[in-house]
N, C-alpha and C positions, 0 to 999 in steps of 0.2 A: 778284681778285689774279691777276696771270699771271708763274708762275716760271721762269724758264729752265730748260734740260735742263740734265744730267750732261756736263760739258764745256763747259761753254760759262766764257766769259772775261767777268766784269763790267766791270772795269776798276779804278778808285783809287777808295778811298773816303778823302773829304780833308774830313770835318767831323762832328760826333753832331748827331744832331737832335731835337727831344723828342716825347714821345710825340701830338701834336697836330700832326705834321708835313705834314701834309696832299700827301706826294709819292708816287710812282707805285712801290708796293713792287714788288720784282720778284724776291724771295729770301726767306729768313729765316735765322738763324745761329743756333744752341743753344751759349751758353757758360755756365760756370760760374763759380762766384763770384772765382776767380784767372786765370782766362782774361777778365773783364768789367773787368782792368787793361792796357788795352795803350797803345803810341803805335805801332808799325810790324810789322805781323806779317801773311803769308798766310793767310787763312783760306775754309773753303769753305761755301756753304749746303746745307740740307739735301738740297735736291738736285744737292748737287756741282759747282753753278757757283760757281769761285774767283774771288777777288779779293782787292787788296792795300789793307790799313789803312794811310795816312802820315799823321799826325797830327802838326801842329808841336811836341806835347806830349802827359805820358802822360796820362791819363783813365781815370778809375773811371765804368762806364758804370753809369745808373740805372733801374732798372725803365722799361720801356717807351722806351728810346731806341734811333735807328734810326741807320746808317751813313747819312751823303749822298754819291752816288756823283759821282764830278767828271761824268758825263752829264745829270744832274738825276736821277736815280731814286733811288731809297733801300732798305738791304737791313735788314729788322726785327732786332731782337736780343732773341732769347728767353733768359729767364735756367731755365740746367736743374735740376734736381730733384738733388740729393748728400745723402749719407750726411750727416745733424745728430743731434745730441744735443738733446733737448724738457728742461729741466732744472728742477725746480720745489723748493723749499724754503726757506732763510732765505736770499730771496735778494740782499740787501744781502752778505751776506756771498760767499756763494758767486761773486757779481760782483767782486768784491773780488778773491779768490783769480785768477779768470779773467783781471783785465783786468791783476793783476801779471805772468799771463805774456804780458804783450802779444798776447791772444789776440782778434782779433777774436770782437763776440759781438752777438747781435740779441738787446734788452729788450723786454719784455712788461710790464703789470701783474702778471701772474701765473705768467711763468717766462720762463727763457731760453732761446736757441739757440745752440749753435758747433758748427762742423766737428765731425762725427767723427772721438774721437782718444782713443782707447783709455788714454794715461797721462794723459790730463785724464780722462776717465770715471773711472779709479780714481781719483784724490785727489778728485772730486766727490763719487762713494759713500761715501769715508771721512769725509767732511766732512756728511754727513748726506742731501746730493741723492737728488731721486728723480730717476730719469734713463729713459728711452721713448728709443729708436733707432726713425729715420725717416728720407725721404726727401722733401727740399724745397728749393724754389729760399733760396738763403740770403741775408741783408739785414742784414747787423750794422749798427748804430749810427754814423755819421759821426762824423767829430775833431770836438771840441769848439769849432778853431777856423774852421771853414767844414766845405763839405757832402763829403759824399763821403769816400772814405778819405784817412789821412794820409799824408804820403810823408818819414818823422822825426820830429824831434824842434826843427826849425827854427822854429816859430812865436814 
C-alpha cells in the first residue's frame, strides 16, 4: 500500500466500494460509528491527505468499505474503537427498554452493545443489567426494513 504524505490533496470521492474492491488504496480514514453516516463532508486520512466525500445520497458505511476516488484509487475506511457498554442479562427485556429509546444497539446471543451513555447505564443497572465498559468499533443491528441504518420512520 502506498499513502500519500501530510498535505497532500486526493481529490473527490464519488462512490463506497466494498470491501472486495480490488483498487489501488492510497489512504485509510478512522471513523466512528456517527461519522460512518455521511453524503458530503471533508475528511482527512490518517496521514493527513484530505479529500472531499459527494455522494448523490447519504450512506451508512459498512465494515470494510472503501471511498472510490473520481481518479480510480480508493481511500480504506476503518471503523474506530468508542466507548460501548457490553450489556448482558434478561435480555429480551433489556432490548426492549433500549430500542424504546430509539437507541441504536448491536445483538449478540449473549449480550448487547450501545454507545456509551451514562443515563442508559443507569436504567440498565436498575433494571437488572450487568454492564463491562469497553472500547470497540461499534455495529448495531440495521432497520428491519433493509440493510444499514434507518433514516425515520418512512418505511
Amino acid at each position: 500500500m502506498h499513502f500519500l504524505a501530510n498535505g497532500d490533496e486526493l481529490g473527490v470521492a464519488v462512490a463506497i466500494l466494498p470491501a472486495d474492491h480490488g483498487r489501488k488504496v492510497v489512504g485509510r480514514v478512522v471513523l466512528d460509528y456517527e461519522a460512518r453516516c455521511l453524503r458530503r463532508k471533508r475528511l482527512s486520512t490518517e496521514g493527513g491527505a484530505a479529500f472531499m466525500v459527494d455522494l448523490p445520497q447519504t450512506v451508512s458505511l459498512d465494515p470494510g468499505a472503501a471511498f472510490a476516488l473520481a481518479d480510480g484509487n480508493a481511500i480504506e475506511v476503518v471503523e474506530a474503537h468508542e466507548p460501548v457498554l457490553r450489556i448482558e442479562g434478561d435480555l429480551a427485556r433489556l432490548a426492549w427498554h433500549i430500542g424504546n429509546r430509539h437507541c441504536p444497539c448491536e445483538m449478540a446471543d449473549d449480550h448487547l452493545i450501545i454507545r456509551a451513555d451514562p443515563v442508559l447505564e443507569d436504567m440498565l443497572r436498575k433494571l437488572g443489567a450487568n454492564i463491562a465498559k469497553g472500547y470497540a468499533p461499534f455495529r448495531p443491528e440495521g432497520g428491519a426494513y433493509g440493510h444499514g441504518r434507518t433514516f425515520g420512520h418512512s418505511h
